[in-house]
C-alpha positions in Angstrom: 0.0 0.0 0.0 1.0 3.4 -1.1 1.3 7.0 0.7 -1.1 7.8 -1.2 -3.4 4.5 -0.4 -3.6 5.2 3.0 -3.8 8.5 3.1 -7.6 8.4 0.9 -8.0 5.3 3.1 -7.9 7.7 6.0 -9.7 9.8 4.4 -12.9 7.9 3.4 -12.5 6.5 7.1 -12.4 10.2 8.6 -15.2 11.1 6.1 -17.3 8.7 7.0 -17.1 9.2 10.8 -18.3 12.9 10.5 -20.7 12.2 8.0 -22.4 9.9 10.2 -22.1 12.1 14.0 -24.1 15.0 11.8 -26.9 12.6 10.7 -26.9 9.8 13.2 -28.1 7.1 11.4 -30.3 4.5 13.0 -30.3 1.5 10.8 -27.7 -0.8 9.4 -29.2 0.5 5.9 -28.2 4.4 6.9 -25.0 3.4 7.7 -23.9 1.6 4.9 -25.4 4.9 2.7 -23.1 6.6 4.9 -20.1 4.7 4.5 -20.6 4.8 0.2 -21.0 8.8 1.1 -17.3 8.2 2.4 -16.0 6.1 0.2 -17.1 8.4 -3.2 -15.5 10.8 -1.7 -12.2 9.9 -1.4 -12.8 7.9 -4.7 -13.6 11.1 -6.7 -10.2 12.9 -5.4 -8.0 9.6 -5.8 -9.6 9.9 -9.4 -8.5 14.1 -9.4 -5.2 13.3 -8.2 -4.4 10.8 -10.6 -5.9 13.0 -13.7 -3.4 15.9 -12.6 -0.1 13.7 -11.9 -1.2 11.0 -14.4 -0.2 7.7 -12.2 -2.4 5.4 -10.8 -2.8 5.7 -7.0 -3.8 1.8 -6.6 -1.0 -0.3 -6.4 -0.4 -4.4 -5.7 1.2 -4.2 -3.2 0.4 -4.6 0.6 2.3 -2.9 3.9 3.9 -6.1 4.5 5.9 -6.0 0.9 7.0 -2.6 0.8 8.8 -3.6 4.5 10.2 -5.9 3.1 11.3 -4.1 0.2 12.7 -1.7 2.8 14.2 -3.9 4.7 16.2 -5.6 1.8 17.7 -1.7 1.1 19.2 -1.4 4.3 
């Protein structure tokens, strides 16, 4: 996972927290609603940010590769 992965996962996460304290949702049903609120959201500015640099955010990889990779350079 990329900088850039985690940061949009953070921000759909963070998103989707204050999205649902203003409208309190009730039901499984309002949450989920919620959390697709979230999730477009960082969706349409991973899809901003890659039309402006012109690289794809999503990568393969996970946390535990790029360690490794790390790792290997030390």
């Amino acid at each position: 996972m990329t900088n850039l992965e985690l940061v949009l996962n953070m921000l759909a996460e963070a998103t989707t927290t204050e999205i649902s304290k203003e409208n309190n949702p009730k039901t499984f049903a309002d949450n989920k609603k919620i959390a697709r609120k979230g999730g477009e959201i960082a969706g349409d500015t991973r899809k901003q940010i890659e039309a402006q640099t012109g690289k794809k955010i999503v990568s393969s990889q996970n946390a535990k590769v790029l360690k490794e990779d790390k790792n290997k350079i030390k």
